[in-house]
N, C-alpha and C positions, 0 to 999 in steps of 0.2 A: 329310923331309916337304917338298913342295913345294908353292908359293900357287899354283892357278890362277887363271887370267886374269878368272873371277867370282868370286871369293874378296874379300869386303868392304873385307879388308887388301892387296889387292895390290898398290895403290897409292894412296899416302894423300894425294896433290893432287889424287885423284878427287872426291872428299868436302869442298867448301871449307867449309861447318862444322865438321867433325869438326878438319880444321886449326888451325881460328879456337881450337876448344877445347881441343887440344892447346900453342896457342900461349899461353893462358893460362896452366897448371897450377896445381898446390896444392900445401900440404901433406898429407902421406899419412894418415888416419886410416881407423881399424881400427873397425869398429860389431860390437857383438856383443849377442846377447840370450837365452835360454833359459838351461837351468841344467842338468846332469847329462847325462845323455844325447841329451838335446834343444837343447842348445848349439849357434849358429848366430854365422858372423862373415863381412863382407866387407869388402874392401878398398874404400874410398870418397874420391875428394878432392871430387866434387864436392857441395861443400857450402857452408853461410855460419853463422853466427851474428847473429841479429838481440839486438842490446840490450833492455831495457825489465826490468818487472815483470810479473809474473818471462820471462827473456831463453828466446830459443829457438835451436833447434837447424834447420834446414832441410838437408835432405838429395833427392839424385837416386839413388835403388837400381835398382838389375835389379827388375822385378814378380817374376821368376820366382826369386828367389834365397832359397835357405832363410831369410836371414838376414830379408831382408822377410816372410817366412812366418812367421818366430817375433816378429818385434815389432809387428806387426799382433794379432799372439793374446795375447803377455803385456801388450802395450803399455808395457812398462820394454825397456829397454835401453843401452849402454853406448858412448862415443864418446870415441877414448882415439887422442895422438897417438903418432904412431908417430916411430921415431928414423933415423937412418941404418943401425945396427945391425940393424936389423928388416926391412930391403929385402927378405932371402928369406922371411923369415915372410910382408911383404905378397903377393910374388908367390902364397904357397901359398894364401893366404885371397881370391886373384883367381880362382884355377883355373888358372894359368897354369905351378904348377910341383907338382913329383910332392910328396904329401905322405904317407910311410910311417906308419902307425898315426893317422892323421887328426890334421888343422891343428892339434888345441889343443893336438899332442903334442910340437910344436914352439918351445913357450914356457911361461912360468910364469905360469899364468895361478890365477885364485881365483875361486869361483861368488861372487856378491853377490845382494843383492837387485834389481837390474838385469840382471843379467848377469854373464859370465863378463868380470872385470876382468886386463889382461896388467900382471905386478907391476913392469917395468921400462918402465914408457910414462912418455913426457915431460911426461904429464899425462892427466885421464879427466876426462870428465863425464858423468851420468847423468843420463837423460832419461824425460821418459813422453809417447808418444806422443799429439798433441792432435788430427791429421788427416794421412787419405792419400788423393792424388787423382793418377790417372794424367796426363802432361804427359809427349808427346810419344813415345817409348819407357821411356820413366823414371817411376817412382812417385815423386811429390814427399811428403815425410816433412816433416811439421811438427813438431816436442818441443818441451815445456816443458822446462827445465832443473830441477833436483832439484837435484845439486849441482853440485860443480868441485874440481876438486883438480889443479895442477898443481906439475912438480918443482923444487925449489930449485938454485940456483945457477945460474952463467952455463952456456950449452951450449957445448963445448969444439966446436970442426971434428969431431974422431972421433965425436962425441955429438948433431951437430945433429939438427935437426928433417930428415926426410924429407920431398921435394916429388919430384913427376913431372913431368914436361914435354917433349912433344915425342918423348915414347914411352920415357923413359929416365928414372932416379934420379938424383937431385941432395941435395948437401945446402944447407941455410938459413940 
C-alpha cells in the first residue's frame, strides 16, 4: 500500500494540530457498549475524567463509529483501561488491524449490564450516558459514572498501563 501525496496521513507536520495532539497522548482505553450480537467497542484515548457527585466520564468518538451508535441507543456503556498486553487488541478495535471472527473474539470479554466488560483490563468503569453534542470532527460524550473497579497491586513494566503517543505504543 502506498500514502499518496493527498492522503491525510502522508505527512504528519502537515496538520500542526493533529501534532500538538499526538504530542500529548494518553492512556489507551477501550469503550464498549451493546450486548450479544449488537456489541460495539473502540479504541479511545481521548478522553478525561471530571471529578464531583457523582464524577464523569468525557469522551471524543468517531460520530460514525458503531460504538457511538450503540451508546447513544443503550445509553450504558463500559470504559475499561487497557494494559500493554492489549496493544493488538487496541489496534483491532481502531480498525487498523485484521481481526479473524470479529474483535470481541480476541479477548475475554463478559456482557454486563453496561456492556461487554474485557476480564483482564487494568480497571473498568461504567457509565450512562448524560449528553452527546458534535465538537469539531468528534462527538463529545458526557457519562455519569455507575461504577469503578480497578485492578490491585502494583503494575509490573510487562503489565503497565498502555498510552499512545506520537503515533506509537508506550508503556506507563
Amino acid at each position: 500500500m502506498t500514502i499518496h501525496s493527498t492522503h491525510p496521513f502522508a505527512d504528519p507536520h502537515r496538520d500542526p494540530f493533529r501534532a500538538l495532539r499526538g504530542r500529548l497522548g494518553g492512556v489507551v482505553t477501550l469503550w464498549t457498549a451493546g450486548g450479544g450480537d449488537d456489541r460495539a467497542g473502540l479504541t479511545v484515548t481521548s478522553l478525561m475524567v471530571a471529578n464531583g457527585e457523582p464524577g464523569r466520564v468525557l469522551g471524543l468518538l468517531d460520530p460514525d463509529a458503531d460504538l457511538t451508535l450503540a451508546l447513544e441507543e443503550t445509553e450504558r456503556g463500559v470504559v475499561q483501561l487497557l494494559r500493554w498486553r492489549h496493544r493488538d487488541l487496541a489496534e483491532m478495535f481502531a480498525g487498523v488491524a485484521p481481526a479473524p471472527g470479529g474483535v470481541f473474539r480476541h479477548g475475554d470479554f463478559a456482557d454486563g449490564p453496561a456492556g461487554p466488560r474485557l476480564a483482564d483490563a487494568a480497571g473498568w468503569v461504567e457509565v450512562r450516558l448524560e449528553s452527546a453534542v458534535d465538537v469539531g470532527w468528534s462527538r463529545l460524550v458526557t457519562c455519569v459514572v455507575e461504577a469503578v473497579e480497578l485492578a490491585e497491586g502494583p503494575e509490573e513494566d510487562a503489565d503497565a498501563l498502555l498510552v499512545h503517543r506520537r503515533g506509537r505504543y508506550g508503556r506507563a
